[in-house]
PDB file of N, CA, C and O in Angstrom:
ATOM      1  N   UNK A   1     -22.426 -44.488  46.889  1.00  0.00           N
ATOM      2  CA  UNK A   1     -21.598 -43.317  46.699  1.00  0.00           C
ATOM      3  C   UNK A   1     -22.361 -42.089  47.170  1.00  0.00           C
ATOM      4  O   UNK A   1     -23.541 -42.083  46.819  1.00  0.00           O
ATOM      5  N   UNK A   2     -21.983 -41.132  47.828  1.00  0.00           N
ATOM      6  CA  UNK A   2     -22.055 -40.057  48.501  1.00  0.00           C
ATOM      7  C   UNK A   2     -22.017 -39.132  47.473  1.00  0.00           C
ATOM      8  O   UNK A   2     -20.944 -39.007  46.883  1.00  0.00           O
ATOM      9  N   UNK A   3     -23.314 -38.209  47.009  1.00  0.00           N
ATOM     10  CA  UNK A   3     -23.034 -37.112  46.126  1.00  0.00           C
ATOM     11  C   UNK A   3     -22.748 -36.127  46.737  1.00  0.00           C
ATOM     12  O   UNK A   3     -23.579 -35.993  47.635  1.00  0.00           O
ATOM     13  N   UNK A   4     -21.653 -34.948  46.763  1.00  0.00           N
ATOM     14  CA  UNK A   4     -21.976 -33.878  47.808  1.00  0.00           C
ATOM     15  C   UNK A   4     -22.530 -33.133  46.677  1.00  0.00           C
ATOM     16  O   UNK A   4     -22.728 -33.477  45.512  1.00  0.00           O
ATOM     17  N   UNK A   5     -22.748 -31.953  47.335  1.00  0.00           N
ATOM     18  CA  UNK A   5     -23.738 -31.077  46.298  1.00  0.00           C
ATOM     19  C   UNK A   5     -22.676 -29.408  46.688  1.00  0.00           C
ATOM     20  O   UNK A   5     -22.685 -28.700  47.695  1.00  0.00           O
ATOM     21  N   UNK A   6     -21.967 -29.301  45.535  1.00  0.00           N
ATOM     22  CA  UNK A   6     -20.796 -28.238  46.046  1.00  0.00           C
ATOM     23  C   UNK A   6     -21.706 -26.742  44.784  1.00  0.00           C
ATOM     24  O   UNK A   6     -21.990 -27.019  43.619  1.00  0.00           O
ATOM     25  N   UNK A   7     -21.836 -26.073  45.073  1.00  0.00           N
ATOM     26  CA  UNK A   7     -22.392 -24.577  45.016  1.00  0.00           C
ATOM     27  C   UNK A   7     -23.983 -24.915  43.875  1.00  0.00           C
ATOM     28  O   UNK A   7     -24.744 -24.289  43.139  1.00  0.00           O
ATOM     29  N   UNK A   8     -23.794 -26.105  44.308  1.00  0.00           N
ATOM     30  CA  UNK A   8     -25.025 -26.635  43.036  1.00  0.00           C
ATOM     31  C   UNK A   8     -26.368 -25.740  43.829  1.00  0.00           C
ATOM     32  O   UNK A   8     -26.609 -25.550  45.021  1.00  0.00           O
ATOM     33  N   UNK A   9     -27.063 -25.322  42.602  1.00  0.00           N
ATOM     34  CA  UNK A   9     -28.456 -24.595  43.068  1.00  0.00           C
ATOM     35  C   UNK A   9     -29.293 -25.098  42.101  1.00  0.00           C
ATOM     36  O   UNK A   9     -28.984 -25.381  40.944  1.00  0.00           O
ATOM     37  N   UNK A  10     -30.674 -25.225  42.782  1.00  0.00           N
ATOM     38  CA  UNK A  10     -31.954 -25.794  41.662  1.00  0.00           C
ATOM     39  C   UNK A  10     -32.319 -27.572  42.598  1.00  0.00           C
ATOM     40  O   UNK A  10     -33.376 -28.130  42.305  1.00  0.00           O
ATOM     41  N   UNK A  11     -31.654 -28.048  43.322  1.00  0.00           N
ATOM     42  CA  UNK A  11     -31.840 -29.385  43.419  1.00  0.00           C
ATOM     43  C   UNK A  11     -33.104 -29.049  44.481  1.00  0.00           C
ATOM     44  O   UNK A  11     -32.983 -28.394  45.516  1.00  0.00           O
ATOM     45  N   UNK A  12     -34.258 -29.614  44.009  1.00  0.00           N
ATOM     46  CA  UNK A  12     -35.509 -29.677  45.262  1.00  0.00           C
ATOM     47  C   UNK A  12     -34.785 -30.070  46.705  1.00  0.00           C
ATOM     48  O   UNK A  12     -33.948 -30.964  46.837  1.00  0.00           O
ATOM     49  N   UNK A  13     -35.083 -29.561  47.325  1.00  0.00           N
ATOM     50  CA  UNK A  13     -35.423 -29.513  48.899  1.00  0.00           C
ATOM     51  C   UNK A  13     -35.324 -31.214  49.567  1.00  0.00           C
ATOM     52  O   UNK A  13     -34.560 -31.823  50.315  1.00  0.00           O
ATOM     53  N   UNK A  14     -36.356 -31.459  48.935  1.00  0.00           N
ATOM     54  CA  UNK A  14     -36.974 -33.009  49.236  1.00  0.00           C
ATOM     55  C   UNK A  14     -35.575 -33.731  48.820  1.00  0.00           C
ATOM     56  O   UNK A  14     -35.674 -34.900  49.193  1.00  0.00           O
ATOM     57  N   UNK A  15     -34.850 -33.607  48.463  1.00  0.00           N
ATOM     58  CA  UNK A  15     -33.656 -34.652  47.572  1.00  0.00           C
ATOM     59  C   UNK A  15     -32.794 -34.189  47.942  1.00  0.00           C
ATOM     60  O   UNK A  15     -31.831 -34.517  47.248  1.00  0.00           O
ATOM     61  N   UNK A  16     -32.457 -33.352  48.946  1.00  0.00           N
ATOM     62  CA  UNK A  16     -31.099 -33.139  49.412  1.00  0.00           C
ATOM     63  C   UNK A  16     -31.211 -33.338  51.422  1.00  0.00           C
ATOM     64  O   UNK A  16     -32.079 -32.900  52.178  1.00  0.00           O
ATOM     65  N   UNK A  17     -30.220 -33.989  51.676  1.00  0.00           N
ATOM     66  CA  UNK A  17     -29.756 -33.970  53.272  1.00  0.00           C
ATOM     67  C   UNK A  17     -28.639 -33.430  53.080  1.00  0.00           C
ATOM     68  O   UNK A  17     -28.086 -33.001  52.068  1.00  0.00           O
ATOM     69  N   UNK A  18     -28.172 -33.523  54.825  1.00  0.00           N
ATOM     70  CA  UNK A  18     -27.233 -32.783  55.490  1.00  0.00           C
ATOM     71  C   UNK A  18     -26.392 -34.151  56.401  1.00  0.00           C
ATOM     72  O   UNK A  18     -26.697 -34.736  57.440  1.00  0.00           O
ATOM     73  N   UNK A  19     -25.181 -34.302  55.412  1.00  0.00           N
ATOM     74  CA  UNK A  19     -24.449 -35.058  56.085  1.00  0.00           C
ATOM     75  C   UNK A  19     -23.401 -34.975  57.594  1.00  0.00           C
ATOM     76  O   UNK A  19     -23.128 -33.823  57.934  1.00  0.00           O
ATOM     77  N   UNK A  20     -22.944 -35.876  58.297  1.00  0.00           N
ATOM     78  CA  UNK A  20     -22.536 -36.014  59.453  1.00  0.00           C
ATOM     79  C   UNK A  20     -21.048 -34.562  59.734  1.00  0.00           C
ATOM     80  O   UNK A  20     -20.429 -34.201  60.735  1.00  0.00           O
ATOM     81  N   UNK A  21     -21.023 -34.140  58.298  1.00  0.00           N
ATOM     82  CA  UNK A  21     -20.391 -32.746  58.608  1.00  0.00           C
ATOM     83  C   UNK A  21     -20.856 -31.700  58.141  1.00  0.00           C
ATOM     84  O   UNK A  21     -20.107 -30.755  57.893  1.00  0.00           O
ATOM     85  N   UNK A  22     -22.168 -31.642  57.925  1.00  0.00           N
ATOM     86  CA  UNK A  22     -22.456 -30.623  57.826  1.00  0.00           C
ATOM     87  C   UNK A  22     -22.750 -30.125  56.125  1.00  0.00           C
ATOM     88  O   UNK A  22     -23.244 -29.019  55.905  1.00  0.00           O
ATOM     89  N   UNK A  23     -22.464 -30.867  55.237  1.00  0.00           N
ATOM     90  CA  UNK A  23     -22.283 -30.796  54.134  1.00  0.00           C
ATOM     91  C   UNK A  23     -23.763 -31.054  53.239  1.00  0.00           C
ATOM     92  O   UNK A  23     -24.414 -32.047  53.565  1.00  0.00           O
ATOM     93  N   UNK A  24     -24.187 -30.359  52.355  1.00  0.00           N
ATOM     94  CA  UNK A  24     -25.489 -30.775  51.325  1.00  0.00           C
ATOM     95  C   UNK A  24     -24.957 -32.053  50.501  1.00  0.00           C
ATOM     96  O   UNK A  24     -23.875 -32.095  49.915  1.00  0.00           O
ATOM     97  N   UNK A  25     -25.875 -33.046  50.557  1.00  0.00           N
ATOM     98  CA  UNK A  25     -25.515 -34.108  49.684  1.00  0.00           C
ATOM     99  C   UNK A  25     -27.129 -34.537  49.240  1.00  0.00           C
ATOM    100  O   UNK A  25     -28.118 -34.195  49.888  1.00  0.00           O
ATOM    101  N   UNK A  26     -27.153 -35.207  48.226  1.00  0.00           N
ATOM    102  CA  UNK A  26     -28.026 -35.936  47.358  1.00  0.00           C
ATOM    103  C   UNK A  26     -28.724 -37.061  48.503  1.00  0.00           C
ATOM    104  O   UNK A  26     -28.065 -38.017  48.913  1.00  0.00           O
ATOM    105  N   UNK A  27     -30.072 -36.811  48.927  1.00  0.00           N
ATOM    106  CA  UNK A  27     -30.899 -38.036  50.116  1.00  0.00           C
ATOM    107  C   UNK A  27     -30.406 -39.432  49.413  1.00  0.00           C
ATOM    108  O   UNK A  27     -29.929 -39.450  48.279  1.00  0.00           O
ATOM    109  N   UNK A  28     -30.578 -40.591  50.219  1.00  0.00           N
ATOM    110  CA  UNK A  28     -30.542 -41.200  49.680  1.00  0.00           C
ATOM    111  C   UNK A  28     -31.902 -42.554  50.716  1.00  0.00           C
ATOM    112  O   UNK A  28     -31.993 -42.430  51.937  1.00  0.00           O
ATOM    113  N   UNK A  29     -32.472 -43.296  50.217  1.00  0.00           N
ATOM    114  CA  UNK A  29     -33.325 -43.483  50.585  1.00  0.00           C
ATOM    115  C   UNK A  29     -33.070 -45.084  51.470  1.00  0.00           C
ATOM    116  O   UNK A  29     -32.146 -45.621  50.858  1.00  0.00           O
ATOM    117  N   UNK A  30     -33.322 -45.609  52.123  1.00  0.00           N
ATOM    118  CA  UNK A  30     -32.975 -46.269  53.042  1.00  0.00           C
ATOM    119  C   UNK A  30     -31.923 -47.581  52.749  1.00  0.00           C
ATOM    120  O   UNK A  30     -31.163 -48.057  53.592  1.00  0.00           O
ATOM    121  N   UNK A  31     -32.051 -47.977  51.538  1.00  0.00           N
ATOM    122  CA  UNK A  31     -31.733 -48.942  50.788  1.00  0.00           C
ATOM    123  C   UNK A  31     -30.674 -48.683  50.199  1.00  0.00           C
ATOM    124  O   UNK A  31     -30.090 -49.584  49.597  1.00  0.00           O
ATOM    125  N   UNK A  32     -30.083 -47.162  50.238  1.00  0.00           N
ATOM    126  CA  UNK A  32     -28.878 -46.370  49.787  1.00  0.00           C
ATOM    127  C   UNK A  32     -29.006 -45.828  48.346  1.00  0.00           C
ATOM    128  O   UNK A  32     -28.105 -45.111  47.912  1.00  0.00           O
ATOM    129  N   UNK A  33     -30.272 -46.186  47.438  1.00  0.00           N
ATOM    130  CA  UNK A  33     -30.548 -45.264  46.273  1.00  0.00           C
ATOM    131  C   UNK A  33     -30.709 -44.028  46.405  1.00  0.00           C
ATOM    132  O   UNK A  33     -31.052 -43.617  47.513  1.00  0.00           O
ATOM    133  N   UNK A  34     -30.496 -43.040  45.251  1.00  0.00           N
ATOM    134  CA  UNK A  34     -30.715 -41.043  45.616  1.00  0.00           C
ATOM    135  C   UNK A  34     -32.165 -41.627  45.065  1.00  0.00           C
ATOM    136  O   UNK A  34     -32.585 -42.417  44.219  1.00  0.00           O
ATOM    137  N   UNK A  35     -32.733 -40.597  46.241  1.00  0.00           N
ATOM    138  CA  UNK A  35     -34.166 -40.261  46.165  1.00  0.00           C
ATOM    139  C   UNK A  35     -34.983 -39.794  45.073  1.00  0.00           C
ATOM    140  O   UNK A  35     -36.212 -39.733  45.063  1.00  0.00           O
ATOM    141  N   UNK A  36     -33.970 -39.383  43.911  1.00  0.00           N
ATOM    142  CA  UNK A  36     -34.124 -38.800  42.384  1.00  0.00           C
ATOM    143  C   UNK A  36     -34.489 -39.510  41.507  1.00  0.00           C
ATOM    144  O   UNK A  36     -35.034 -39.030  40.513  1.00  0.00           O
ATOM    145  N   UNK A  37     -34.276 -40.890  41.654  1.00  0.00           N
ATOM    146  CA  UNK A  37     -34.401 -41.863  41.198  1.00  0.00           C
ATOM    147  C   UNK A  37     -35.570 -42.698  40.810  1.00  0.00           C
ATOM    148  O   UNK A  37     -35.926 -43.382  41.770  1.00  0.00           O
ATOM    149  N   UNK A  38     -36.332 -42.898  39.689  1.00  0.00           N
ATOM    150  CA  UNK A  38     -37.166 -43.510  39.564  1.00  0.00           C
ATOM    151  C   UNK A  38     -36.963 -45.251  39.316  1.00  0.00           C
ATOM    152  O   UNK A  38     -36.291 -45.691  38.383  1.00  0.00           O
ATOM    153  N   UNK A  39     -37.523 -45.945  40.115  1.00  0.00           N
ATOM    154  CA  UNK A  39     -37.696 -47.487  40.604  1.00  0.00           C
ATOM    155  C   UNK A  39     -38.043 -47.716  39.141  1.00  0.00           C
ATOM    156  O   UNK A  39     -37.106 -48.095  38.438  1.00  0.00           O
ATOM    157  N   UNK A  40     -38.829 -47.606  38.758  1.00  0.00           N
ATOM    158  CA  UNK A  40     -39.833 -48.231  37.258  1.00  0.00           C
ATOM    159  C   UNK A  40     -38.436 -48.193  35.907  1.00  0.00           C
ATOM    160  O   UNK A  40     -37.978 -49.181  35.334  1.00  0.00           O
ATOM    161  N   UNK A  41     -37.938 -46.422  35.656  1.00  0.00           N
ATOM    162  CA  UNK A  41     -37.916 -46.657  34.665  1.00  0.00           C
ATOM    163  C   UNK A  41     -35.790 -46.095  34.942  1.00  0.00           C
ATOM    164  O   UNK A  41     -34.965 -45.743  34.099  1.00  0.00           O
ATOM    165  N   UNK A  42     -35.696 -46.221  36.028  1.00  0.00           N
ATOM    166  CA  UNK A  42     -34.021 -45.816  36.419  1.00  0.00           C
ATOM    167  C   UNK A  42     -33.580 -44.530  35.742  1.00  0.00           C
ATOM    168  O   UNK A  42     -32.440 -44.284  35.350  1.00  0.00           O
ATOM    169  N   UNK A  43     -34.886 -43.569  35.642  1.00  0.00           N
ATOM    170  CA  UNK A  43     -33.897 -42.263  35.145  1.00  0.00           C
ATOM    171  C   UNK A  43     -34.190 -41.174  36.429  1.00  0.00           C
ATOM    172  O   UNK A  43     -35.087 -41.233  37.270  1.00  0.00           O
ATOM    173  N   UNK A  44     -33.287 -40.327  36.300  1.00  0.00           N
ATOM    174  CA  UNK A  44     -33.697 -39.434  36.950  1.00  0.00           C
ATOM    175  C   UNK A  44     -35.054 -38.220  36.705  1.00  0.00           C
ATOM    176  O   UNK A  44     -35.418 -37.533  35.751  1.00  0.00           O
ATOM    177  N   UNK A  45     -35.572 -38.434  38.275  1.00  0.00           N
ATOM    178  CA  UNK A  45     -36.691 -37.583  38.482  1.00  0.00           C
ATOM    179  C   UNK A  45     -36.432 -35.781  37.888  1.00  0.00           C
ATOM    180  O   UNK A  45     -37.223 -35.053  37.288  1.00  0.00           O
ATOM    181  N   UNK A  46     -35.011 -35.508  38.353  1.00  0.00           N
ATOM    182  CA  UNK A  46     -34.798 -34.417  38.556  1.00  0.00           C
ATOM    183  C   UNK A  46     -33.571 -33.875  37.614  1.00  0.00           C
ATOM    184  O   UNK A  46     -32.740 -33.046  37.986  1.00  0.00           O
ATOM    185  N   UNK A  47     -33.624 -34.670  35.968  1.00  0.00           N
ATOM    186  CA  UNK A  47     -32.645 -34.693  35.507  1.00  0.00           C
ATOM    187  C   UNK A  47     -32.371 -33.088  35.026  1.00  0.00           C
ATOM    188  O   UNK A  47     -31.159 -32.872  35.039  1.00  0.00           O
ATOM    189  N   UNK A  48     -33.102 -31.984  34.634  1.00  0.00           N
ATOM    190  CA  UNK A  48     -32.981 -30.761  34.049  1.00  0.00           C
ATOM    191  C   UNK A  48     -32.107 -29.754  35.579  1.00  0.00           C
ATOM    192  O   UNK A  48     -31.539 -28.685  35.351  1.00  0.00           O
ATOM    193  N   UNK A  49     -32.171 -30.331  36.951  1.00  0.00           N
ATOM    194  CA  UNK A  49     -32.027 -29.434  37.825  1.00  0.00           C
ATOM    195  C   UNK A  49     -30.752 -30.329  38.727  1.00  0.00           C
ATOM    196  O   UNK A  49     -30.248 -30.015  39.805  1.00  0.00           O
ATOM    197  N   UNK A  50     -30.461 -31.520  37.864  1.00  0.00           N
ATOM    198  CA  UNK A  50     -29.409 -32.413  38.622  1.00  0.00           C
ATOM    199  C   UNK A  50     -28.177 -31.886  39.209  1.00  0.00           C
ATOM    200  O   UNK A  50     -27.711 -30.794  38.885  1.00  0.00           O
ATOM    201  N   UNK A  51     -27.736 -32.542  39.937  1.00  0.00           N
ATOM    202  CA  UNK A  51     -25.663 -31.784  40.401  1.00  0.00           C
ATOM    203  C   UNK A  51     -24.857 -31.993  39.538  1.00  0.00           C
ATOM    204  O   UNK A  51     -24.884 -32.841  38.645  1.00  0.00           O
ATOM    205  N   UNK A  52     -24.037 -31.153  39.795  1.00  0.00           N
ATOM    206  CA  UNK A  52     -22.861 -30.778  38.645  1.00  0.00           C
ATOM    207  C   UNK A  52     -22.378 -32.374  38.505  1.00  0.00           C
ATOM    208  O   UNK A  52     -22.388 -32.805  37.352  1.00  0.00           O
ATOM    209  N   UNK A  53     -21.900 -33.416  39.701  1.00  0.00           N
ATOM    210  CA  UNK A  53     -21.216 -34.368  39.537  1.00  0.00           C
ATOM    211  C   UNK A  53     -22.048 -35.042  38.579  1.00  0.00           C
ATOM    212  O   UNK A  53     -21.492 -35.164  37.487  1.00  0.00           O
ATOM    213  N   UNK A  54     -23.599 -35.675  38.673  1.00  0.00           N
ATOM    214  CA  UNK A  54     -24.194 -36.084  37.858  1.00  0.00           C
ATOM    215  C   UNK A  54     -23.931 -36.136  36.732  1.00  0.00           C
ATOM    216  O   UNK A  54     -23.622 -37.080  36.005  1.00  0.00           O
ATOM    217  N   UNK A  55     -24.111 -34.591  36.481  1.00  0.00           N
ATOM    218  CA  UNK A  55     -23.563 -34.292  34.628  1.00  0.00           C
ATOM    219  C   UNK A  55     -22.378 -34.897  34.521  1.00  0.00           C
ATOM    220  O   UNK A  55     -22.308 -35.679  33.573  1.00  0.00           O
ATOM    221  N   UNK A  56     -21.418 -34.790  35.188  1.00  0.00           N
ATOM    222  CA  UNK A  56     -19.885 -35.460  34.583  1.00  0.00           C
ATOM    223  C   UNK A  56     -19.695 -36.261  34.700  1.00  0.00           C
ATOM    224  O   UNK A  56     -18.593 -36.644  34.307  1.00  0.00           O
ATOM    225  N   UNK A  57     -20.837 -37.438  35.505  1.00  0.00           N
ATOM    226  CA  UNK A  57     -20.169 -38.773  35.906  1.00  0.00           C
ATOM    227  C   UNK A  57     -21.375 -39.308  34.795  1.00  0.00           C
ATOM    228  O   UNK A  57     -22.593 -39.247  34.958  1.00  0.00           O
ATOM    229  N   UNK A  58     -20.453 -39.970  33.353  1.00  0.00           N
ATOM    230  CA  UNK A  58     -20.937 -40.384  32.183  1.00  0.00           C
ATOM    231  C   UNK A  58     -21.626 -42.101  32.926  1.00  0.00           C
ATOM    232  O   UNK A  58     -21.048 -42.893  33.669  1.00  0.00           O
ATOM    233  N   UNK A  59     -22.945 -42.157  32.372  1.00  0.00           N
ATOM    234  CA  UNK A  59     -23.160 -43.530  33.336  1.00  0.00           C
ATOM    235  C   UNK A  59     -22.421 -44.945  31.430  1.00  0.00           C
ATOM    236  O   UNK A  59     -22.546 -44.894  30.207  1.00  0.00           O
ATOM    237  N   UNK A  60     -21.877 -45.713  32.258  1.00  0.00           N
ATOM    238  CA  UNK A  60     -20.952 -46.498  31.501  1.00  0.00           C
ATOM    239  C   UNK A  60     -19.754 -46.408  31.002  1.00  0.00           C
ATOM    240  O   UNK A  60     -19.161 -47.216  30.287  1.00  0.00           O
ATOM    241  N   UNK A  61     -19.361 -45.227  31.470  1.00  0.00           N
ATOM    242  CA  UNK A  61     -18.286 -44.889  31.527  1.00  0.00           C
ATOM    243  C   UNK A  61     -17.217 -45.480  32.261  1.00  0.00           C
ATOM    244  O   UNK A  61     -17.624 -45.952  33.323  1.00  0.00           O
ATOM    245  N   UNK A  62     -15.862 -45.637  32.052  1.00  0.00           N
ATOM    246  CA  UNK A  62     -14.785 -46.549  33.066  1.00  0.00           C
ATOM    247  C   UNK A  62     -15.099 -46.080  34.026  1.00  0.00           C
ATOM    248  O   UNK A  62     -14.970 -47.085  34.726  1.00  0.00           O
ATOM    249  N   UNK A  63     -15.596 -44.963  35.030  1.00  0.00           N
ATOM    250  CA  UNK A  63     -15.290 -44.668  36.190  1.00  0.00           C
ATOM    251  C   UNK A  63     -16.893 -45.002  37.026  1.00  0.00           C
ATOM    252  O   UNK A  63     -17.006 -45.177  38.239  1.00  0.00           O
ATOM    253  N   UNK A  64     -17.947 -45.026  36.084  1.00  0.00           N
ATOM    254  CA  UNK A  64     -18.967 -45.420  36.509  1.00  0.00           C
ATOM    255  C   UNK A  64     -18.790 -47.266  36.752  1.00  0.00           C
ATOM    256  O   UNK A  64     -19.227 -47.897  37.715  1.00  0.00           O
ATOM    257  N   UNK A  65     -18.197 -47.699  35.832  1.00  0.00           N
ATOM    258  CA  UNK A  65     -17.893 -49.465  35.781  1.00  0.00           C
ATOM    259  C   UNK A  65     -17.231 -49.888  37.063  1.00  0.00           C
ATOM    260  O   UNK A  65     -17.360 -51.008  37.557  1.00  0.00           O
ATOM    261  N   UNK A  66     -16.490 -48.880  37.580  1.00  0.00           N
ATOM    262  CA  UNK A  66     -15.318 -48.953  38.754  1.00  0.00           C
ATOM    263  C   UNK A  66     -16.098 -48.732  40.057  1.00  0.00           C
ATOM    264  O   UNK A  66     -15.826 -49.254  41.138  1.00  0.00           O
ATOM    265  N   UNK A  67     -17.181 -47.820  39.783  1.00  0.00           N
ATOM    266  CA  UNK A  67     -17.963 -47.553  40.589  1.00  0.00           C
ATOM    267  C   UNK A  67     -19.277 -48.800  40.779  1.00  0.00           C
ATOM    268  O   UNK A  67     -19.647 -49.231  41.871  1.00  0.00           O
ATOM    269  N   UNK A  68     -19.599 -49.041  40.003  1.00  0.00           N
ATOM    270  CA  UNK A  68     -20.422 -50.644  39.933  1.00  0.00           C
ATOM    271  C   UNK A  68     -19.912 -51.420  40.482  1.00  0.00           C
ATOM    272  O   UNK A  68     -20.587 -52.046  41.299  1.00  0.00           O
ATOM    273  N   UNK A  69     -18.496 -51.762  40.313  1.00  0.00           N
ATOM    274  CA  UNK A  69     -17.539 -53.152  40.989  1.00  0.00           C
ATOM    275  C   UNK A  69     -17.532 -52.314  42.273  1.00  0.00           C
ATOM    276  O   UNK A  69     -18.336 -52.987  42.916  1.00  0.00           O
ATOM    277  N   UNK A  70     -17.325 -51.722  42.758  1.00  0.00           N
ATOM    278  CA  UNK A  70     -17.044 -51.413  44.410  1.00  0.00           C
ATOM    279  C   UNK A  70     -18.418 -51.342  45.219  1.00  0.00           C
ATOM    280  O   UNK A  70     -18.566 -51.704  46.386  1.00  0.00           O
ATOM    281  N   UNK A  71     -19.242 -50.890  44.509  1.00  0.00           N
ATOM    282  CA  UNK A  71     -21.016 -50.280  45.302  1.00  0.00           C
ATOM    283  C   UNK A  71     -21.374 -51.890  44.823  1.00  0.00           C
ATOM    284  O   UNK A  71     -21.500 -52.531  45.866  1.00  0.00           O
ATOM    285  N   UNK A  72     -21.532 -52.562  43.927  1.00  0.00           N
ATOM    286  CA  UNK A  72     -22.287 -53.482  43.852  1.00  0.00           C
ATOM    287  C   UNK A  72     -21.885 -54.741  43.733  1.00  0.00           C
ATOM    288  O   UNK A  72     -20.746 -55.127  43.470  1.00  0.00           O
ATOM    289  N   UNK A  73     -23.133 -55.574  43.991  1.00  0.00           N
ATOM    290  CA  UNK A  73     -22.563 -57.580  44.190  1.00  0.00           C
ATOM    291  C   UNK A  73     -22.636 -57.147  42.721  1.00  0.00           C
ATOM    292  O   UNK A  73     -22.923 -56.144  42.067  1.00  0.00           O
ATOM    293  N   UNK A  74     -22.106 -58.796  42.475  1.00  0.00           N
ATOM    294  CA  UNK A  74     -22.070 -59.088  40.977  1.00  0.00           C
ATOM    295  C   UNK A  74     -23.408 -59.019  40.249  1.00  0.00           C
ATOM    296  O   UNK A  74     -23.604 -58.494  39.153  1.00  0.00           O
ATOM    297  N   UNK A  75     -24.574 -59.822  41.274  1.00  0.00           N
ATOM    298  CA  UNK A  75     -25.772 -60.104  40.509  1.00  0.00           C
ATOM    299  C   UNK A  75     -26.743 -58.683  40.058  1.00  0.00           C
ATOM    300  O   UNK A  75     -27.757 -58.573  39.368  1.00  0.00           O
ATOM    301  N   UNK A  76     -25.953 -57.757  40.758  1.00  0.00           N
ATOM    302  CA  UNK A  76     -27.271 -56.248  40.625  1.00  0.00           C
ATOM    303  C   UNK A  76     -26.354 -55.696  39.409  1.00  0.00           C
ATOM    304  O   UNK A  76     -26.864 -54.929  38.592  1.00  0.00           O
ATOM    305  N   UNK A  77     -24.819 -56.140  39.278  1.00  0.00           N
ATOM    306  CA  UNK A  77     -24.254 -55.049  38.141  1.00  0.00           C
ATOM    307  C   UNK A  77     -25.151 -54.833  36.534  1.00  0.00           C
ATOM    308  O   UNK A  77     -26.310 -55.233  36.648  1.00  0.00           O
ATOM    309  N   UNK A  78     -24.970 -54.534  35.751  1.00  0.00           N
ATOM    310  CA  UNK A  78     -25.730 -54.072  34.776  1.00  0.00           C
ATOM    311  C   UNK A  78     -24.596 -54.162  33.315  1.00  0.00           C
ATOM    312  O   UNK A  78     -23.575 -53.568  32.970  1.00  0.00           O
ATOM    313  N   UNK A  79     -25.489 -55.299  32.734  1.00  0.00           N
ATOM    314  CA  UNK A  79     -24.146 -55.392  31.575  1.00  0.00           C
ATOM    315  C   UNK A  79     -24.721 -54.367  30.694  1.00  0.00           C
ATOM    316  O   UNK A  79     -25.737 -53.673  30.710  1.00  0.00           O
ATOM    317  N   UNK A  80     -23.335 -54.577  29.633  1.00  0.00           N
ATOM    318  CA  UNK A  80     -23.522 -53.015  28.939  1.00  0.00           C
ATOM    319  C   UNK A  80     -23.148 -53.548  27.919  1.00  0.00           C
ATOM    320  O   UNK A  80     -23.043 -52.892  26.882  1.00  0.00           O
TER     321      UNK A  80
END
């Protein structure tokens, strides 16, 4: 999933690109994880300065679950 980053301010430098229109979005690192992301412990690096969507997209939430079934195989989903 594609974060765009709409009037959001505070997100480091390092963690944001410039998508194919031109738009600020959340890096994401080759493998398609945001660059914010810590491998070890899955929280965010940059949680006090995160994007607005972040904050509203509740993780386990129905729309995050909907978002698991479409972004991911079965074996990476994450029971809850």
């Amino acid at each position: 999933m594609e974060v765009i980053l709409i009037g959001d301010v505070g997100v480091p430098e390092r963690h944001i690109a410039i998508d194919q229109w031109g738009a600020e979005t959340m890096r994401r690192l080759d493998d398609g994880w945001c660059s914010a992301i810590d491998r070890e412990t899955f929280q965010c690096t940059i949680y006090e300065q995160r994007p607005w969507i972040c904050r509203e997209f509740e993780m386990g939430a129905d729309e995050c679950l909907e978002a698991r079934a479409l972004y991911l195989t079965p074996s990476l989903t994450i029971s809850g």
